[in-house]
N, C-alpha and C positions, 0 to 999 in steps of 0.2 A: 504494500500500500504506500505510496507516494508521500511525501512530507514536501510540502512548499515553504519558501520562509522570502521575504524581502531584501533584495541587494541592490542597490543603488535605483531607488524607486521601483523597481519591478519584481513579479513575482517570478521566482526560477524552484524548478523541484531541486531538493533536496536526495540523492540515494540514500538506498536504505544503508544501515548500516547491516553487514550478515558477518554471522560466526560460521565457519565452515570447521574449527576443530577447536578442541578443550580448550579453554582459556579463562583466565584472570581479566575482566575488565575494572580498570582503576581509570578510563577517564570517562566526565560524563558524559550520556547519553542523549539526545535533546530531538531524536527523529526515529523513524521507522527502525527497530531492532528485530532482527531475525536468527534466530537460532534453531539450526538444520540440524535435521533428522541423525539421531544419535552422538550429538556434542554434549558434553557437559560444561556451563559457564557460570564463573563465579562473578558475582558483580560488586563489586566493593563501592563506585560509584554511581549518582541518582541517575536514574532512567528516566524522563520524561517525553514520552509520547507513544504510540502504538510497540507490544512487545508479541513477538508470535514466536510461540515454544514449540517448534511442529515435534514429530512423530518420533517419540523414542529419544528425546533429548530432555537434558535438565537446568535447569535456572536455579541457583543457589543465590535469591539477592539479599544482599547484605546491609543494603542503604535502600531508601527509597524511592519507591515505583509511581508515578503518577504518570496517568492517562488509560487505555485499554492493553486489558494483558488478554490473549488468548492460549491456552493449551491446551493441545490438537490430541487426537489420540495415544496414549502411551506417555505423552509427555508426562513432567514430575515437577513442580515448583516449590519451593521454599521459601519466607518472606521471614526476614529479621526486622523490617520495618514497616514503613504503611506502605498499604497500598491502595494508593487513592484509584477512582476512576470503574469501568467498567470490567469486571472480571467472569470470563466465559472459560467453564471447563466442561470440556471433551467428555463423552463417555469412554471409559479407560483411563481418565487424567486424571492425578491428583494434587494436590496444592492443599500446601500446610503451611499455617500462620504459627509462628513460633510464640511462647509465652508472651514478649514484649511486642508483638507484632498486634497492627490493625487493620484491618479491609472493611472499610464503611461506605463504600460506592455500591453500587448493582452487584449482585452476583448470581452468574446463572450458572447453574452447577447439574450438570446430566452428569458427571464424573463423582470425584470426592473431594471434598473440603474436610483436611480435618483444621480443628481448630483448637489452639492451645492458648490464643491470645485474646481479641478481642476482635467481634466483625459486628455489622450492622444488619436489622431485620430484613434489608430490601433483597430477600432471596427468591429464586425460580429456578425450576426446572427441574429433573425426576432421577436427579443423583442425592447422592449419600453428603448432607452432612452432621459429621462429629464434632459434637462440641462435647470436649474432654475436660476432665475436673479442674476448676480456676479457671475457667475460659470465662469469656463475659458474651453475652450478648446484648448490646447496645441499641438503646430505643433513641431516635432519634431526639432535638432539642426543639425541631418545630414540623409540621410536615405542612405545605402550602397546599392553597387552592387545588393546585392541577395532580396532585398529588407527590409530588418532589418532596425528597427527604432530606432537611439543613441539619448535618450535625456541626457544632461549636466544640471549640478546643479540641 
């Protein structure tokens, strides 16, 4: 998926960024991330914008994720921070919030969520999730008209 960004008045796409093998990322992230079919990547710096975990790879993030994460079948994610934005998981995929970790955006989960840390109600969809002892689950601080959910701090 494309990332655009403004340079010298005009709009120019952005490439994605892709992982094609095991890696450490320590610098940030700020466009389309892609990480291919049985890589493992550690992300020590924030991610910000679309993350796609395809098939049989894994995302270790270490810092924070904001924007939409998807993981495809097989895939595995890990989150030690937040992770803001919309989070879709695969049937076969799992993503686990670590104790200190939060996901309070959308999550639509046909795969498994476990949860160790703290996520928000706005869930769907006909996968498994675990919410493990000490986990929270968080009610929003306001939820609008249209139905939108505002969490504070």
């Amino acid at each position: 998926m494309p990332t655009y960004s403004y340079r010298d008045s005009r709009m120019v796409e952005v490439p994605d960024t892709t992982v094609s093998e095991d890696c450490i990322i320590d610098v940030p992230v700020d466009n389309t991330l892609v990480i291919e079919p049985g890589v493992n990547a550690i992300a020590r710096a924030p991610i910000s914008g679309t993350v796609e975990v395809q098939q049989d790879s894994v995302l270790d993030a270490r810092s924070d994720v904001s924007g939409t994460v998807h993981l495809s079948r097989g895939a595995r994610a890990v989150f030690h921070g937040r992770a803001n934005g919309t989070i879709n998981i695969e049937a076969g995929a799992v993503m686990r919030l670590l104790p200190k970790a939060t996901a309070l955006g959308t999550l639509i989960v046909d795969g498994t969520l476990i949860n160790e840390g703290t996520r928000g109600v706005n869930v769907s969809g006909s996968g498994t999730v675990d919410d493990r002892e000490g986990s929270t689950v968080r009610q929003p601080n306001k939820t609008l008209s249209d139905g939108s959910m505002v969490y504070e701090g």
